[in-house]
Each structure stands twice: as C-alpha cells, then as structure tokens.
C-alpha positions in Angstrom: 0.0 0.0 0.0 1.2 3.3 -0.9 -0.1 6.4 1.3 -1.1 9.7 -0.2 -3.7 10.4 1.9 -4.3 13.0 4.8 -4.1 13.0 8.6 -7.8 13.8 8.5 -8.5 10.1 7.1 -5.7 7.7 8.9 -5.5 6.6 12.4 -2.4 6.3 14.5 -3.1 2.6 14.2 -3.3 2.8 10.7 -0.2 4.4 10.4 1.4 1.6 12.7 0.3 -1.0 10.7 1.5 1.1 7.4 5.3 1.8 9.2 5.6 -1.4 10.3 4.5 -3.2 6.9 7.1 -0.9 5.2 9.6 -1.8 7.0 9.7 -5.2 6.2 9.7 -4.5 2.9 13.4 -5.5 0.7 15.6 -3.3 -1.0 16.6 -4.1 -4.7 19.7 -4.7 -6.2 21.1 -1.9 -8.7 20.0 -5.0 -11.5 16.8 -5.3 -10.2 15.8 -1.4 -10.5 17.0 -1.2 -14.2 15.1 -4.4 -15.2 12.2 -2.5 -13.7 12.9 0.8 -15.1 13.0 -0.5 -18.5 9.4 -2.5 -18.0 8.2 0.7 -16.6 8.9 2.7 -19.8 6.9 0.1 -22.0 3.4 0.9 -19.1 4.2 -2.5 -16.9 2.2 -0.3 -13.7 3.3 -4.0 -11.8 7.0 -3.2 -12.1 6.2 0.6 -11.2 4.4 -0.8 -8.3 7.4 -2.8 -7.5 10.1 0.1 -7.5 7.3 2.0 -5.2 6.7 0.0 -2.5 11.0 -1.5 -2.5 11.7 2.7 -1.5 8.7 3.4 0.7 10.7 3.2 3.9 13.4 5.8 2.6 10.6 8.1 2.2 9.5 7.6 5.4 13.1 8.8 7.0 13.2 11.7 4.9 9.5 12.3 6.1 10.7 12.6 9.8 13.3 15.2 9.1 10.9 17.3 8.6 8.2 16.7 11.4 7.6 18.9 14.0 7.1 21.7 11.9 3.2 22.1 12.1 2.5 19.5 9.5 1.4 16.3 10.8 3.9 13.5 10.1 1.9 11.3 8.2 0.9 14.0 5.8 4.8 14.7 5.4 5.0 10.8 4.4 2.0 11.1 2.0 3.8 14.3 0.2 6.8 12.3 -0.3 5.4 9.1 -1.4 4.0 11.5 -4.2 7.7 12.3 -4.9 8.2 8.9 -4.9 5.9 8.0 -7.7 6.1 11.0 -9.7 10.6 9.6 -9.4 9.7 6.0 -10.3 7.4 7.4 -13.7 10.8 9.4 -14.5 13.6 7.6 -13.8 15.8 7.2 -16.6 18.1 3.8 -15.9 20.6 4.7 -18.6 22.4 7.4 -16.7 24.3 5.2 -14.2 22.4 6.5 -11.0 20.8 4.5 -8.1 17.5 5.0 -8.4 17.4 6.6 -4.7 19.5 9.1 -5.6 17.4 10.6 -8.2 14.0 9.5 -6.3 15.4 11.8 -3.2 15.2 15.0 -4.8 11.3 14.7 -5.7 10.6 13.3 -2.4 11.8 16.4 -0.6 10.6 18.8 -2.8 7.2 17.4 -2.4 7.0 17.4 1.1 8.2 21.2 0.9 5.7 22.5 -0.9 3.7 20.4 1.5 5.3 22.6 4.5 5.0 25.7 2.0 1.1 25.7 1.4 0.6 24.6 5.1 2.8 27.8 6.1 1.0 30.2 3.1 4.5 31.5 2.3 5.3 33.5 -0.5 7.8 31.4 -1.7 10.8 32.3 -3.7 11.4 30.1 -6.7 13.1 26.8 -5.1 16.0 27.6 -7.3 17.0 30.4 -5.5 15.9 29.5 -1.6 19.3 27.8 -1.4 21.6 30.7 -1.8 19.4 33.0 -0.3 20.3 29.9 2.7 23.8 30.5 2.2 24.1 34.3 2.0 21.2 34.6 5.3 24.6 32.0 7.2 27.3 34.3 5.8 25.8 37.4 6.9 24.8 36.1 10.4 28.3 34.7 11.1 29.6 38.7 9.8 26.8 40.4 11.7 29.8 41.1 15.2 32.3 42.3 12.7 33.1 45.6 11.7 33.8 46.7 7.9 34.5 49.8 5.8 32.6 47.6 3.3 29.1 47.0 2.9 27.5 43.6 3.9 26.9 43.0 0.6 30.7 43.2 -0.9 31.2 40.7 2.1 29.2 38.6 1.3 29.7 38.1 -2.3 33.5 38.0 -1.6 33.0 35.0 0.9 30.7 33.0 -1.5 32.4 34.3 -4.8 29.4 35.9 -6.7 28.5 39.3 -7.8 27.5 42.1 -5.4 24.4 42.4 -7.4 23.3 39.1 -7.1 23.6 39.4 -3.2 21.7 42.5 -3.3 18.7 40.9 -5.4 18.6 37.6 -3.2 18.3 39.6 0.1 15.7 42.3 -1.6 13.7 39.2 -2.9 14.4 37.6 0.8 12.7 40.6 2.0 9.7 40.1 0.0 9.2 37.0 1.4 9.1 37.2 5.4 7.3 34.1 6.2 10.5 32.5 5.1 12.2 33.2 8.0 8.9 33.0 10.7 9.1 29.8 12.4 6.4 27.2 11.1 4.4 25.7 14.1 5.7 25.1 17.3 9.1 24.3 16.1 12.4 26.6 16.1 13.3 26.0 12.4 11.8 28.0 9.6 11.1 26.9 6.5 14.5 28.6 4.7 16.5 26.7 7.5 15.2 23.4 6.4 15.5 23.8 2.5 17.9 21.1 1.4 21.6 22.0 0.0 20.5 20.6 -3.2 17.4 22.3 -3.6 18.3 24.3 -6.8 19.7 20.9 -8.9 17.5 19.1 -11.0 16.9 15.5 -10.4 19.9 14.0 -12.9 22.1 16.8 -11.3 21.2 15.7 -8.0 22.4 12.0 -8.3 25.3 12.8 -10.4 26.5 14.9 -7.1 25.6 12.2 -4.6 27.6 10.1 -6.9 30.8 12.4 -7.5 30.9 12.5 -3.5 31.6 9.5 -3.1 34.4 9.3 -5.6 35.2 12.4 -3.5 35.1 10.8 -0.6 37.8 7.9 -1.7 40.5 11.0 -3.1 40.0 12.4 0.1 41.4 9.7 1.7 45.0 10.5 0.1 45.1 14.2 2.1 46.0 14.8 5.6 43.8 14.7 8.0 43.2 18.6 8.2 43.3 19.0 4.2 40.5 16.6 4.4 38.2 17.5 7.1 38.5 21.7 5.4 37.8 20.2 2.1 34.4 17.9 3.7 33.2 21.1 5.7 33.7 23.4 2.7 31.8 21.2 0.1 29.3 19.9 2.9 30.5 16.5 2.1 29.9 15.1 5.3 26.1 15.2 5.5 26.1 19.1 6.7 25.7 22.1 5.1 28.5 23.5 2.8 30.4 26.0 5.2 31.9 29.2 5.0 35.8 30.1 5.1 35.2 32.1 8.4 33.2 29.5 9.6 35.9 26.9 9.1 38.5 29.1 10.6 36.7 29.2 13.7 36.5 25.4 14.1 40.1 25.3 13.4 41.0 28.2 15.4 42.7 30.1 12.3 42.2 32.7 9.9 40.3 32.7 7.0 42.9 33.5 5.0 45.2 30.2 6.0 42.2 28.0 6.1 41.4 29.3 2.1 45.3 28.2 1.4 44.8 24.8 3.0 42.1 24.4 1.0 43.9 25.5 -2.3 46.5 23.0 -1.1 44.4 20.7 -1.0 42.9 20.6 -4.3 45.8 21.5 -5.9 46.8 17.8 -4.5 43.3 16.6 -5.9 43.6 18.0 -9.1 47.2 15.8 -9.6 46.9 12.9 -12.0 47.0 9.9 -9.6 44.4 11.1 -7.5 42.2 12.8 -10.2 41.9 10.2 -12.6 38.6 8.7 -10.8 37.0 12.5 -11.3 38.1 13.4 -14.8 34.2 11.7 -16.3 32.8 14.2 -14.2 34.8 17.0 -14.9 34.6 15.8 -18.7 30.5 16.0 -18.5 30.1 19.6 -16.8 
C-alpha cells in the first residue's frame, strides 16, 4: 500500500500498521531497478508498483526530518510518497544513477511544498531558496564584525558571486518574510530546512551524490586537516556547505590560512594519480 492520503482520514493505528508493513519491505539490487525501469517505460504499472513499494521506507526517513514543523507526520509521508511515484514514472536507468539518488530529490521537494502551502508562504522560486540559505549563514556569522565595506561586498567575496546578485537575493528575501517565521511550534523556519540541493534538477542531483563519493575515496589520500577543510567546505559530510570564516573558527585560524589549506588541498586533488577517478565528471560539466 502506498499512502497519499491526509491526517484527517488515517488513524495512529493505521499508520502503525502502514510503518511497520514498510519496513519489512526489501531493497533491490542496482539490476533489479534497471530491469524495472525498463518494464516501466513500456506501461508495466506492476514493475512501477514494484520500485514504489522497494523505496517506501526511505521516504519515510526523509519524512521525519521534517516533522515537528506544524505539518502532521503522516501527511509529510503522504507528500513524499507522491515524490516517490512521480521519481519511479521518470527515472531514466541509462544514466548510471541508483535509483534513490534521483527519487530523493522529488521526495523532498514534495514534502516542501507540502510545509509551504501549510505555512501560506510567499515562496521564492526553489532555485533560489538555497543561496538565499547561504548568503542569510554568511551574513549572520559577519553580523559582530566591523567593515568599511558593505554587507553585501562581504558577502559576495565569501561566497564568490557578484555584489548584485547578493543584493537581489536579500531584496527578494525581504519580499518574502514568512520564510524566516518559524512554522508551528518548532524553532526552524522553513529557509532553514530547505535542502543543499534544492536548486539541482533530479539527474544533477544524483550525479552529485555520486561524484561524493568518488570524492570521498580522493580524500582519503590528504592529511587529516586538508580533508576534514575540504568535507566542511563542500558539505561533504552530510552538513551544510560552510563558510571560510566559519571553518577558521572550528580550526581556530584565519580565513585566510584555512582558504590556502584548502587550495593546497585541491591543488593535491587536481594531480593525475588522484584525479583520474574525477576526470568523467569533470569531462561532463
């Protein structure tokens, strides 16, 4: 059974009996899903079924992420398993990708626009919530400094984009309070929860998540410090991409020497015997 219904219609029992009966469901093999994927092309709504229910339970973790927000958690599930299917009708086996990897980027966007109607914000377009996300962190770790410059040259100099850009973001921010107005009883607002990958498409998405982990096994070649600057810069780790500044205050150093460590660093990546596993990326951008 796949739930898209509301809260209004499904008892806590029911939704017991619907966790625990996805749970026990089996994962497929990377085999399995393209042999599905292809039958799913040609109309075969039994292998479409199949893919469905095999990924119900990662929908179900993404779902909690989000809970506590004012949206009850079984409407958050019911918003993503719409993600889900609209995925599994998409997916395109020929590009190399787990099919989770693509499927993850429609489940959360459903289940924000779930959190968006719920909240009536004025939403920016999703393509732009994430750097407004970045430039709001900047500016908050800036706001006990003191500068000749404006906020804005700051900003744009720490995330290496135009002034102008910065200054339409946070105008367009502006226009859309609710963003930052907690939802619920919760702490987070809706802009804090937006996902790093927000502004990728689906294919872009699971290209990334694959690229990190390729990532992830060049890393292993740097030191210990070259790697954790170069996992907290890119957000390779799970977490949010950070800051120079707010590197250098982990590491208790500039933001100057942390930026050299990390040129160091990928300087070192960049070298032939560690690049080679990268260069089909780099090839396809």
């Amino acid at each position: 059974m796949v739930l898209t219904t509301s809260a209004k219609n499904f008892s806590k029992d029911a939704l017991h009996h619907y966790l625990e009966d996805v749970a026990s469901s089996q994962p497929l093999s990377s085999e399995e899903e393209v042999a599905l994927a292809v039958r799913i092309r040609k109309g075969d709504q039994e292998a479409r079924a199949k893919l469905i229910e095999a990924n119900l339970r990662f929908v179900i973790t993404v779902a909690y992420e989000y809970q506590n927000q004012g949206v009850p958690l079984v409407d958050l599930i019911s918003a993503g398993n719409v993600g889900l299917i609209t995925a599994a009708e998409r997916f395109d086996e020929t590009r190399g990708f787990k099919f989770i990897s693509y499927a993850v980027w429609w489940i959360r966007q459903s289940i924000l626009q779930t959190l968006a109607e719920h909240a009536r914000v004025v939403r920016l377009p999703l393509n732009r919530v994430e750097l407004l996300r970045r430039i709001s962190r900047c500016r908050s770790s800036r706001q006990q400094e003191t500068s000749t410059r404006t906020a804005e040259e700051e900003i744009a100099e720490e995330l290496d984009i135009p002034v102008e850009q910065v200054t339409d973001i946070l105008t367009s921010g502006q226009r859309t309070l609710s963003l930052d107005t907690s939802l619920g009883d919760g702490e987070n607002s809706l802009l804090e929860m937006m996902p790093d990958n927000s502004q990728e498409s689906p294919d872009a998405m699971a290209l990334r998540n694959t690229l990190k982990a390729e990532i992830s096994s060049a890393l292993s070649t740097l030191d210990e410090r070259e790697q954790k600057v170069i996992r907290l810069y890119f957000g390779l780790g799970g977490g949010a991409e950070m800051t120079l500044e707010e590197i250098g205050k982990q590491f208790r150093l500039t933001r100057e020497r942390i930026r050299q460590i990390k040129e160091k660093a990928l300087r070192k990546l960049r070298h032939p015997t560690r690049g080679r596993k990268l260069m089909p990326y780099a090839e396809d951008t």
